[in-house]
Residue frames as a rotation matrix with the C-alpha (Angstrom) as fourth column:
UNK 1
0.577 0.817 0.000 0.00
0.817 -0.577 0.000 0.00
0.000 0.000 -1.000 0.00
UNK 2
0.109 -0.427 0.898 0.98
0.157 -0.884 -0.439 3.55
0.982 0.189 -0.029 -0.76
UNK 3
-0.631 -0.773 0.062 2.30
0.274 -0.297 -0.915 5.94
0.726 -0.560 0.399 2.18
UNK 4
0.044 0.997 -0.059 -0.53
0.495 0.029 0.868 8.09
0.868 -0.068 -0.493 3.82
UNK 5
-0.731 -0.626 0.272 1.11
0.066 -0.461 -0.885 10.70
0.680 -0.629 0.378 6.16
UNK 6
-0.297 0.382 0.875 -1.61
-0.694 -0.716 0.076 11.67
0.655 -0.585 0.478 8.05
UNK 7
0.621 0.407 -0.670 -2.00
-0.301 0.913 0.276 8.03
0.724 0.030 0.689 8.56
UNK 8
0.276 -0.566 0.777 -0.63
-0.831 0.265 0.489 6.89
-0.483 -0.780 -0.398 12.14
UNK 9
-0.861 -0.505 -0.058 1.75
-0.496 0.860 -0.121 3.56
0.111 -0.076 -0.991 12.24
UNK 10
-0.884 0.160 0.439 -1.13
-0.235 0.660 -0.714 2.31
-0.404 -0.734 -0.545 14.16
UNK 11
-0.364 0.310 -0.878 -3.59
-0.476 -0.872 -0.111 3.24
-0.800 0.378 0.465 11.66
UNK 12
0.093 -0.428 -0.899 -2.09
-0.995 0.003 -0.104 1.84
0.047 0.904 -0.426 9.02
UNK 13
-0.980 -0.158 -0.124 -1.32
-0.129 0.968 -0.217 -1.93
0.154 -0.196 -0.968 10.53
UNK 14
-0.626 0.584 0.517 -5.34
-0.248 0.480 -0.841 -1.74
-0.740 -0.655 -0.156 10.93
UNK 15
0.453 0.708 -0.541 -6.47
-0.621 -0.185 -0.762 -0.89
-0.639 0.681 0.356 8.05
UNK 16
-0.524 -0.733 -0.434 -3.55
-0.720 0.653 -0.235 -3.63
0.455 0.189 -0.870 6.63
UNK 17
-0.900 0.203 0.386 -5.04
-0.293 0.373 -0.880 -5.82
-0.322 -0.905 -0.276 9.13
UNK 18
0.091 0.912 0.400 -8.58
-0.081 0.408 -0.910 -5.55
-0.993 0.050 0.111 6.87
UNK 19
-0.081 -0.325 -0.942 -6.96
-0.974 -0.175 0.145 -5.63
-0.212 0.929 -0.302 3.64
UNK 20
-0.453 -0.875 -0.170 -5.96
-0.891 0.435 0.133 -8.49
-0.042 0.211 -0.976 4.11
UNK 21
-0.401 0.652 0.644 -9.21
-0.001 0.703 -0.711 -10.22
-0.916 -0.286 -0.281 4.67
UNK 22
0.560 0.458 -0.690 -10.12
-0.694 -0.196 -0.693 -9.29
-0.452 0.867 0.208 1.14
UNK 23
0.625 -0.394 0.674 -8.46
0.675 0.706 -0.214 -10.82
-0.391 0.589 0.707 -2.23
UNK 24
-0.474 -0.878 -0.067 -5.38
0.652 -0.401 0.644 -9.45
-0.592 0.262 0.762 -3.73
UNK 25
-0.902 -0.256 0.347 -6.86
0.428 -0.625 0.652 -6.14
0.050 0.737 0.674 -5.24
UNK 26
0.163 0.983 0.079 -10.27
0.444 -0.145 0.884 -5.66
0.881 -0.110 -0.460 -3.38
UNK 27
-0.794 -0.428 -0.432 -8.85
0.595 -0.399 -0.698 -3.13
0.126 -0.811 0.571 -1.14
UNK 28
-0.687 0.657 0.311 -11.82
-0.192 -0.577 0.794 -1.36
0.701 0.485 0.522 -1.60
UNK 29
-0.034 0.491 -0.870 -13.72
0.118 0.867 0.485 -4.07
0.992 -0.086 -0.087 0.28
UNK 30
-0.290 -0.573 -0.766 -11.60
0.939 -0.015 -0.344 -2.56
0.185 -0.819 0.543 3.33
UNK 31
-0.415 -0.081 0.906 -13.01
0.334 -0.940 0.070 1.14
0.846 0.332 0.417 2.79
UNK 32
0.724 0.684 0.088 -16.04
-0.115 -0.006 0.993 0.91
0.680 -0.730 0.074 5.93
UNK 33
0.708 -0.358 -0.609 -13.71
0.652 0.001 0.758 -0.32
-0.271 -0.934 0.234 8.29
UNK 34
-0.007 -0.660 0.752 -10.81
0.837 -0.415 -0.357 1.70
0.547 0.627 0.555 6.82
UNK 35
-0.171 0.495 0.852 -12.91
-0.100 -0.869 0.485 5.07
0.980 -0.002 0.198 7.42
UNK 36
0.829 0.496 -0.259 -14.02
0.104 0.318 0.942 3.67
0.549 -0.808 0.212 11.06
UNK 37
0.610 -0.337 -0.717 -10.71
0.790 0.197 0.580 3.65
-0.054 -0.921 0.386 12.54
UNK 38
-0.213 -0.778 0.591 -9.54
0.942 -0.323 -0.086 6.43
0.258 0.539 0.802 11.02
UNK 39
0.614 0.719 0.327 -12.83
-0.242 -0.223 0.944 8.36
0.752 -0.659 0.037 12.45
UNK 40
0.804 0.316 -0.503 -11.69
0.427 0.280 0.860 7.07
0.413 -0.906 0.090 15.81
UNK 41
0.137 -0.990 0.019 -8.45
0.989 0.135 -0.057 8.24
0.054 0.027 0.998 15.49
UNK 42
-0.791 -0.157 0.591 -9.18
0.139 -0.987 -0.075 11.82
0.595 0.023 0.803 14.47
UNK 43
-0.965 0.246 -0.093 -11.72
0.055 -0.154 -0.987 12.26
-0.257 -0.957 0.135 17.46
UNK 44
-0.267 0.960 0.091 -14.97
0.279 0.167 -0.946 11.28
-0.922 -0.227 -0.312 15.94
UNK 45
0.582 0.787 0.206 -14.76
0.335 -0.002 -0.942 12.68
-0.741 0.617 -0.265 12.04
UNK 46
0.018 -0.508 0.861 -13.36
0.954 0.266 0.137 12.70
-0.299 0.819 0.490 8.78
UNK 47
0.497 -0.220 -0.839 -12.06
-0.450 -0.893 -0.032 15.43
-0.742 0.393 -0.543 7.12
UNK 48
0.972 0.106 -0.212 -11.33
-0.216 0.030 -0.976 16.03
-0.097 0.994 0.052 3.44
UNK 49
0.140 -0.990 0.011 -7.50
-0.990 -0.140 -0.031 15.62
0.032 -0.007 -0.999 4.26
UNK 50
-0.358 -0.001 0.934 -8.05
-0.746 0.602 -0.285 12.26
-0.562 -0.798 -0.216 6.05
UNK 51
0.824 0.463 0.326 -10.24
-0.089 0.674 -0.733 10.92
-0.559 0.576 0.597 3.30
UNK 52
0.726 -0.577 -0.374 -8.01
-0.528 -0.118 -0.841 11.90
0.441 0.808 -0.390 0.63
UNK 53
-0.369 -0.807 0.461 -5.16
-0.927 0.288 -0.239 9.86
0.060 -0.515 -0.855 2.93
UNK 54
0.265 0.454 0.851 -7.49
-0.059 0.888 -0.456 6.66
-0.962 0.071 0.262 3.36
UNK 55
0.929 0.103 -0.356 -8.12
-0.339 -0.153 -0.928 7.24
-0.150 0.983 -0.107 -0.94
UNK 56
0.208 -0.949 -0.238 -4.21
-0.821 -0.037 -0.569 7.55
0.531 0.314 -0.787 -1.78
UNK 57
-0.647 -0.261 0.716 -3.39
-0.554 0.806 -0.207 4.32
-0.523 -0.531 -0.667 1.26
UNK 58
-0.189 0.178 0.966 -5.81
-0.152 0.966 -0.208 2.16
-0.970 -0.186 -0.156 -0.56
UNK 59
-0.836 -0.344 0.428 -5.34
0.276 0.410 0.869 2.89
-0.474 0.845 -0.247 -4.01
UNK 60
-0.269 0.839 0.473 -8.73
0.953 0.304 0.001 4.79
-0.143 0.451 -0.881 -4.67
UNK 61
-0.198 0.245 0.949 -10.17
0.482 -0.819 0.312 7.55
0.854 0.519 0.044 -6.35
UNK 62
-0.951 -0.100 -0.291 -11.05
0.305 -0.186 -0.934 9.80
0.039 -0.978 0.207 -3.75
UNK 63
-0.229 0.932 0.283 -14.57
-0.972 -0.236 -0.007 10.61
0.060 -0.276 0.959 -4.48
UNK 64
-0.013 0.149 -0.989 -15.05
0.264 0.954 0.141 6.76
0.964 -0.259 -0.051 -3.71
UNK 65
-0.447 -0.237 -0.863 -14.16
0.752 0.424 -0.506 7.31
0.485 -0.874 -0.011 -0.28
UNK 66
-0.964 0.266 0.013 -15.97
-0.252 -0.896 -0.366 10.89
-0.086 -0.356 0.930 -0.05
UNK 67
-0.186 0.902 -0.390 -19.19
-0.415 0.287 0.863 8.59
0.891 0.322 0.320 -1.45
UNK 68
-0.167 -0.064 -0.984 -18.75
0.579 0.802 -0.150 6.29
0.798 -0.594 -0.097 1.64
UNK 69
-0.777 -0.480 -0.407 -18.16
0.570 -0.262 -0.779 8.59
0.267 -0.837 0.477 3.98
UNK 70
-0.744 0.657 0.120 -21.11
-0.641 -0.653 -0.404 11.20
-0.187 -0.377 0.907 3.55
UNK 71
-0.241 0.827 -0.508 -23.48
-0.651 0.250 0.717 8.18
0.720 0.503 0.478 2.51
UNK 72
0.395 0.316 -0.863 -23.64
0.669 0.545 0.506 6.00
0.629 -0.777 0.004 6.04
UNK 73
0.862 0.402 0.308 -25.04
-0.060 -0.522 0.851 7.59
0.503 -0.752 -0.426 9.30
UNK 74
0.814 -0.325 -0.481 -21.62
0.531 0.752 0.391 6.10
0.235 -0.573 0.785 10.92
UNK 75
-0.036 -0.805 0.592 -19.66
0.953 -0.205 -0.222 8.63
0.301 0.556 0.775 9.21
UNK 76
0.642 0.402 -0.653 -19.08
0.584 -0.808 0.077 12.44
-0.497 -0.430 -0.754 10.40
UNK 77
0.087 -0.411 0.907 -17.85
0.932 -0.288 -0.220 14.86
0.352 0.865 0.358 7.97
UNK 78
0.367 0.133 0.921 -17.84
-0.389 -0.877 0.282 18.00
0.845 -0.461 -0.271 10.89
UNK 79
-0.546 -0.359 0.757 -16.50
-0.625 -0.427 -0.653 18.43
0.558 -0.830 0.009 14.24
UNK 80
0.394 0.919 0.024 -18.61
-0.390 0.143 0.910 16.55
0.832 -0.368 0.415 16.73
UNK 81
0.450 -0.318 0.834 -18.27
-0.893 -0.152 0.424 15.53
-0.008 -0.936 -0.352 20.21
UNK 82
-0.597 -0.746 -0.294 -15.85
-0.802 0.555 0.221 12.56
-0.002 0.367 -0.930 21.20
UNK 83
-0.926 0.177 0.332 -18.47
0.022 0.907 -0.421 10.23
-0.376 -0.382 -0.844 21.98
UNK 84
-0.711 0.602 -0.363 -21.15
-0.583 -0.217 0.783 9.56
0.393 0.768 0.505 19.44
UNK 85
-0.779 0.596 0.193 -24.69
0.080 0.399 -0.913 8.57
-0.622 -0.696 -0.358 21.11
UNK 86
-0.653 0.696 -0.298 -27.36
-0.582 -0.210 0.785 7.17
0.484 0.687 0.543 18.67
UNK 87
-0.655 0.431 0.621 -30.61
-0.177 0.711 -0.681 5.88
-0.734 -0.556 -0.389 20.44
UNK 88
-0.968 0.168 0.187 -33.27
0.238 0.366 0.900 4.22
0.083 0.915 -0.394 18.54
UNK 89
-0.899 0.439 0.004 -36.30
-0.189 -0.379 -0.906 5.33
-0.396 -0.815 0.424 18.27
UNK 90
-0.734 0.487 -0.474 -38.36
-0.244 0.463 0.852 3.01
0.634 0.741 -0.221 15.90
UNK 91
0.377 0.897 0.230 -41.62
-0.676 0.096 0.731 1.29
0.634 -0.431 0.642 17.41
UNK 92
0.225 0.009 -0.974 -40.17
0.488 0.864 0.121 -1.43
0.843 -0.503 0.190 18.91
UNK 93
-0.504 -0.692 -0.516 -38.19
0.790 -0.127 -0.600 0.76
0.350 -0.710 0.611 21.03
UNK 94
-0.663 0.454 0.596 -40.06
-0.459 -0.875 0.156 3.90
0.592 -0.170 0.788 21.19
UNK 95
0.486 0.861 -0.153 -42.94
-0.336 0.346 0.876 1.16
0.807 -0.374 0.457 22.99
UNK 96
0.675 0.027 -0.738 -40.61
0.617 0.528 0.584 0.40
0.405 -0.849 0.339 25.58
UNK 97
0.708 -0.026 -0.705 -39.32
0.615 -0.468 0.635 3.65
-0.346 -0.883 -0.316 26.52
UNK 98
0.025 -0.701 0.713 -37.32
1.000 0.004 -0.031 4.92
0.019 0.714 0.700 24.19
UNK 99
0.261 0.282 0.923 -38.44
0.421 -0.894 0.154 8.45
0.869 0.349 -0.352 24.21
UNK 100
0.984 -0.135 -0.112 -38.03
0.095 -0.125 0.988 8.78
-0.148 -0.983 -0.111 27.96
UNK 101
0.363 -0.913 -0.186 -34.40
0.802 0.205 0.561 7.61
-0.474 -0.353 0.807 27.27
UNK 102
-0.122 -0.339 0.933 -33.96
0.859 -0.507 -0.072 10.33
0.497 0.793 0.353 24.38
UNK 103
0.827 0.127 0.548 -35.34
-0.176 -0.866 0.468 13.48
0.534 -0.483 -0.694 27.19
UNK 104
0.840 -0.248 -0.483 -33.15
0.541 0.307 0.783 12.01
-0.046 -0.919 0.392 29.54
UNK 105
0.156 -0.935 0.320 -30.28
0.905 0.265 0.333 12.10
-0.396 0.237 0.887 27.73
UNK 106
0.145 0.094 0.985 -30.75
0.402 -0.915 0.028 15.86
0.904 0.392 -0.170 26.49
UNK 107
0.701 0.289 0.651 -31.47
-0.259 -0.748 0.611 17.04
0.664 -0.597 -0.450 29.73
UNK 108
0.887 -0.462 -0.020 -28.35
0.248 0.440 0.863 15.31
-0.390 -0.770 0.505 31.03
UNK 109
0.052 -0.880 0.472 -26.23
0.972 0.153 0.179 16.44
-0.230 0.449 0.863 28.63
UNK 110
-0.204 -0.077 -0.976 -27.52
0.220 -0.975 0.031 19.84
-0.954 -0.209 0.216 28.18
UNK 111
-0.894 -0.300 -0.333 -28.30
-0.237 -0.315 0.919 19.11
-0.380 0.901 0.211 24.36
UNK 112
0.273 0.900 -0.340 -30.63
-0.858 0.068 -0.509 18.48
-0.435 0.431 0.791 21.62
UNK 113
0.487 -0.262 0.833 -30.73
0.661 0.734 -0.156 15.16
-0.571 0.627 0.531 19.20
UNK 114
0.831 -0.170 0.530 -28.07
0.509 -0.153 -0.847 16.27
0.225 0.974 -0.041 16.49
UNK 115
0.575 -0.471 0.669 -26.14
-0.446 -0.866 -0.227 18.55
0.686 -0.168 -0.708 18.68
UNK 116
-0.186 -0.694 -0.696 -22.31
0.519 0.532 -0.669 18.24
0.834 -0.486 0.261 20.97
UNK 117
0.721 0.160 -0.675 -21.99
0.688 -0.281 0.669 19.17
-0.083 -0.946 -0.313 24.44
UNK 118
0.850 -0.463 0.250 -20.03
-0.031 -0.517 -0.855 21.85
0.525 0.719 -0.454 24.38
UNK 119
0.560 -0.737 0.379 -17.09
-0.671 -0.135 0.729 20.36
-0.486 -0.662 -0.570 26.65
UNK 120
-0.060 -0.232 -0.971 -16.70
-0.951 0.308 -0.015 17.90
0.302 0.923 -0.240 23.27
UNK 121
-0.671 -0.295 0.680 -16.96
-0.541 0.822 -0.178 15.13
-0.506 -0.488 -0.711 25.22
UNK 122
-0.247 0.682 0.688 -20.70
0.764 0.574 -0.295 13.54
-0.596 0.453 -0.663 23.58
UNK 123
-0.653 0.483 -0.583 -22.67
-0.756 -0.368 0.541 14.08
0.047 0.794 0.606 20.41
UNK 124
-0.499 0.760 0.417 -26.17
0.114 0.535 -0.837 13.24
-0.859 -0.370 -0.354 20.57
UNK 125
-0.976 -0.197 0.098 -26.88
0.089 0.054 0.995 11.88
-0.201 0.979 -0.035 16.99
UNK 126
-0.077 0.942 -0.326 -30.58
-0.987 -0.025 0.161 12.43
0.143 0.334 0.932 15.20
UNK 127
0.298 0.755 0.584 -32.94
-0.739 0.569 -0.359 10.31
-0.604 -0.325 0.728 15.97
UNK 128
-0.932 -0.356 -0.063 -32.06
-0.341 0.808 0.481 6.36
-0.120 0.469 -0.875 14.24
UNK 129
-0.234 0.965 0.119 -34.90
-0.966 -0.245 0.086 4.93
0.112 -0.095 0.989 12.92
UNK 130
0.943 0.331 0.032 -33.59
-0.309 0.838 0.450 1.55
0.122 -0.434 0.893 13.44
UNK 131
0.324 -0.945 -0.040 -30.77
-0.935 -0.313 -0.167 -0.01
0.145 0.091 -0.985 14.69
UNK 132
0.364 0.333 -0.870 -31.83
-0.373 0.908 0.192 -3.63
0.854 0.255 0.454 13.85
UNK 133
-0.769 -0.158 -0.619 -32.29
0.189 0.869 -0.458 -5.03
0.610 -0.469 -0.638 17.60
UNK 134
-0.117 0.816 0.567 -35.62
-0.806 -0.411 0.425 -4.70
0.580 -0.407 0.705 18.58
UNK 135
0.452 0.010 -0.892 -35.38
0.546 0.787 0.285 -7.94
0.705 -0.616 0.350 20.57
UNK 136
-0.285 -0.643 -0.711 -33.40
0.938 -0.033 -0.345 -5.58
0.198 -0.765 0.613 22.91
UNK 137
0.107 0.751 0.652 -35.68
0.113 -0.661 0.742 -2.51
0.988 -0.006 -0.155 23.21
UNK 138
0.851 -0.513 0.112 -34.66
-0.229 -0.554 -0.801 0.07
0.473 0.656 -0.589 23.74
UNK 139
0.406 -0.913 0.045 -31.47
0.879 0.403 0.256 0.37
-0.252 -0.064 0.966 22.88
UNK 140
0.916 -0.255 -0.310 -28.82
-0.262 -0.965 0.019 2.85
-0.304 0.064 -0.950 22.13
UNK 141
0.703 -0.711 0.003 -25.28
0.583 0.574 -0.574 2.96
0.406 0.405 0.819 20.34
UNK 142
0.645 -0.747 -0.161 -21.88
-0.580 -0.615 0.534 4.81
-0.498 -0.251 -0.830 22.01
UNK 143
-0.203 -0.970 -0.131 -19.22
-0.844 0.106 0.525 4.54
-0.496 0.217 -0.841 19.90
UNK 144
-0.118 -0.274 -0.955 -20.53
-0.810 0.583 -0.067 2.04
0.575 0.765 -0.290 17.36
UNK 145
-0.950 -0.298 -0.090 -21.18
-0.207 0.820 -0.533 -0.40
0.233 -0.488 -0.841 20.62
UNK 146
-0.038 0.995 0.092 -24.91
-0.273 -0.098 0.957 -1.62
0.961 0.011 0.276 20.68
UNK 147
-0.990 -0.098 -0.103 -26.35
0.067 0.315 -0.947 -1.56
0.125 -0.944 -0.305 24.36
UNK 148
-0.386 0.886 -0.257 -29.64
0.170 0.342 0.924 -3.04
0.907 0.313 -0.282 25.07
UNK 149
0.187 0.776 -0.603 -32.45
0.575 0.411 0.707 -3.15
0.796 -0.479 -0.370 27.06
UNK 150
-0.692 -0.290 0.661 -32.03
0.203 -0.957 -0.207 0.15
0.693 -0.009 0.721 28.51
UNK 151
0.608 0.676 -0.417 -33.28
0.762 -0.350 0.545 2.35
0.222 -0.649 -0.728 31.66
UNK 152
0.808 -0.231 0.541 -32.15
-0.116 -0.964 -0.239 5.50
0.577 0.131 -0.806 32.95
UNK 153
0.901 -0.313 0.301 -30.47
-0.189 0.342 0.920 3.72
-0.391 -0.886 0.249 35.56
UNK 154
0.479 -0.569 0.669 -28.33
0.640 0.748 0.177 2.12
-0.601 0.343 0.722 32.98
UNK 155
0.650 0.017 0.759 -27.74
0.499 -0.763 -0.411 5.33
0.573 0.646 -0.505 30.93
UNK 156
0.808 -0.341 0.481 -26.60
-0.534 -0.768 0.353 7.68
0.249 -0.542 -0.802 33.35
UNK 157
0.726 -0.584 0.362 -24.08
0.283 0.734 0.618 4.61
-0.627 -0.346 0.698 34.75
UNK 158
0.549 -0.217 0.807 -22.80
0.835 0.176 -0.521 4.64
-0.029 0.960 0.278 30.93
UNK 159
0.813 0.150 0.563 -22.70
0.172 -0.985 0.015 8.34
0.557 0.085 -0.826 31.15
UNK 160
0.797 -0.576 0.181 -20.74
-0.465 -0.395 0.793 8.59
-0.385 -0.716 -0.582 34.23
UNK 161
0.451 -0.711 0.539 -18.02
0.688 0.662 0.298 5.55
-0.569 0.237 0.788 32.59
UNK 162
0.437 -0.472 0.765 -17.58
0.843 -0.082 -0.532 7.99
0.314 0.878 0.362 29.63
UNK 163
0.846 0.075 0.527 -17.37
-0.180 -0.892 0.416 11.24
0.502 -0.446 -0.741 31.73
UNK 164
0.780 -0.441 0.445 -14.51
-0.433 0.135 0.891 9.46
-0.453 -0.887 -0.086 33.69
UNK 165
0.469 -0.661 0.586 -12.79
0.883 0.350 -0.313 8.03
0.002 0.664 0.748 30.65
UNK 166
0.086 -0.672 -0.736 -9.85
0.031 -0.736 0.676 9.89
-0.996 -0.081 -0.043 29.40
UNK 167
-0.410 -0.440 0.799 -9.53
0.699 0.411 0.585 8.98
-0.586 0.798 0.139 25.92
């Protein structure tokens, strides 16, 4: 693979790391997860520099990787806080409390759906209209990690874990 300055060591051996699950020229194949740790890396969102580094490290055009990026919800193309909070808020969930968990979370964070706190720490993503696990109603993602079967109890816990992280 090509160079990719902007591209940590550590970066680089991951996104290597999903190349390699592909065949010999379907780096492409690697672009989602690519973009994911590269996202984690630059505190929560891509930037036009960053793509264009992913692009040039796997051998692709770069409006490939600018398609990817602005075309799944996963992806942030702005600033946002470090911790990305998407709750669902489809029927399954929304019938077992979902909506409760969505005030909560505003009024604990001090935001709105869509908006960061403004100590950067969380972004509280628009509403999801599903995050295929209604068997776990409701539910909520941080950071790409699905967590089920939710209460405020269990929220605010979360809350306090990330608030005490350092990362």
């Amino acid at each position: 693979m090509n160079g990719g300055s902007l591209l940590s060591d550590h970066t680089r051996s991951e996104i290597d790391r999903w190349v390699a699950k592909f065949p010999e020229g379907r780096q492409r194949s690697a672009l989602l997860s690519a973009l994911q740790v590269v996202q984690h890396e630059n505190k929560g969102y891509l930037t036009r520099d960053i793509m264009d580094a992913v692009a040039e490290y796997l051998k692709l055009q770069p409006i490939e990787v600018y398609e990817v990026a602005t075309f799944y919800s996963m992806f942030e193309t702005k600033p946002v806080g470090r911790h990305s909070i998407s709750v669902c808020t489809n029927i399954s969930c929304m019938l077992r409390g979902a909506d409760d968990i969505v005030s909560h979370l505003e009024q604990r964070l001090g935001i709105k759906l869509g908006e960061s706190s403004d100590d950067g720490k969380f972004y509280l993503k628009v509403e999801e209209e599903c995050l295929a696990a209604c068997c776990g109603a409701p539910m909520m993602m941080v950071d790409h990690h699905y967590i089920e079967n939710l209460d405020i109890k269990t929220v605010d816990q979360i809350l306090n874990d990330l608030e005490t992280n350092n990362d």
